[in-house]
DOMITOR-844544 format. One record per residue (C-alpha): residue number from 1; residue in one letter; x, y, z. Coordinates in pm, 1 decimal. Example, Ala and Ser with C-alpha at 12.3 -4.5 7.8 and 13.67 -1.06 7.14 Angstrom:
REM DOMITOR-844544
1 a 1230.0 -450.0 780.0
2 s 1367.0 -106.0 714.0
***
This chain:
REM DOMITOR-844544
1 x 14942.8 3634.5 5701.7
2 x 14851.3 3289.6 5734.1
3 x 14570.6 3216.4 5958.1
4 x 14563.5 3641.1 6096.7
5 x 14211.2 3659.0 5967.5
6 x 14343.0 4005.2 5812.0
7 x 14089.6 4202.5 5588.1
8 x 14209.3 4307.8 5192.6
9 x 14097.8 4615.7 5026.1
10 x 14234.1 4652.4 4698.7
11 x 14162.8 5021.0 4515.1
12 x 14259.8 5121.7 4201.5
13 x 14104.1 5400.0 4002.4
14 x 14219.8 5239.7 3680.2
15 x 14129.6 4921.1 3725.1
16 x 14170.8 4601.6 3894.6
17 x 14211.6 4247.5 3687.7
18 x 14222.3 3908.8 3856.9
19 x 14368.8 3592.7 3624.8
20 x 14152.4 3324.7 3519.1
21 x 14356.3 3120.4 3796.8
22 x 14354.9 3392.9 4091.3
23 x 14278.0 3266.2 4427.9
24 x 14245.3 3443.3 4723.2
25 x 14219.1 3253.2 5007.7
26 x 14134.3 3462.0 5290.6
27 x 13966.9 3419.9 5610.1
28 x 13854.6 3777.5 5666.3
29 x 13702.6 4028.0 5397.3
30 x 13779.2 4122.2 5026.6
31 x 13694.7 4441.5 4879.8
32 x 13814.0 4554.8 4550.6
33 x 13699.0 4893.0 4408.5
34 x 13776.6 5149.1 4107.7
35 x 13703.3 5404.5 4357.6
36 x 13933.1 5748.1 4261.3
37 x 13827.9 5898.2 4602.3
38 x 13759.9 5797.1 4968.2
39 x 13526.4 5989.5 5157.2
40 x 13503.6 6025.8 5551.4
41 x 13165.9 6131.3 5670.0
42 x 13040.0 6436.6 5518.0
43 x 13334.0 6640.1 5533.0
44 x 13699.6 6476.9 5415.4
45 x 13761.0 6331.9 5117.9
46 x 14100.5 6160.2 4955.4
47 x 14150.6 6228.9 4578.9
48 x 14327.6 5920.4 4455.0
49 x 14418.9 6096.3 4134.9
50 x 14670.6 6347.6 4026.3
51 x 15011.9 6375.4 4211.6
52 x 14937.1 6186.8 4532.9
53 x 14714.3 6201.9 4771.1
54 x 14504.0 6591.7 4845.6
55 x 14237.9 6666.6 5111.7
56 x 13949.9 6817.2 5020.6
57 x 13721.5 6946.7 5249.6
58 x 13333.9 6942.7 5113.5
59 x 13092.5 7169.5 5301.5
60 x 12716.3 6943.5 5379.4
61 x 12438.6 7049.3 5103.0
62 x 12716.8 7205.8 4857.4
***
């Protein structure tokens, strides 16, 4: 994606590892996380564990 300005988000609940020689050159953003769930507002989040991907839905305050 030469030149598309593209952003990268790398997740990986186990881990991430980048070579003593990685390079990333990349005119938009990088974010790398060992996030094992997304959340989306208050309400949604994406379990990143376990046998794909489940929707849970949190109640605010619990």
């Amino acid at each position: 994606m030469s030149g598309s300005g593209a952003n990268l988000f790398v997740i990986n609940p186990a881990g991430i590892l980048l070579g003593p020689n990685a390079r990333l050159d990349l005119s938009g953003s990088f974010v790398a996380t060992t996030a094992d769930r997304l959340g989306f507002g208050n309400e949604a989040w994406i379990d990143l564990l376990g046998d794909g991907f489940t929707t849970e839905t949190v109640l605010p305050g619990s």
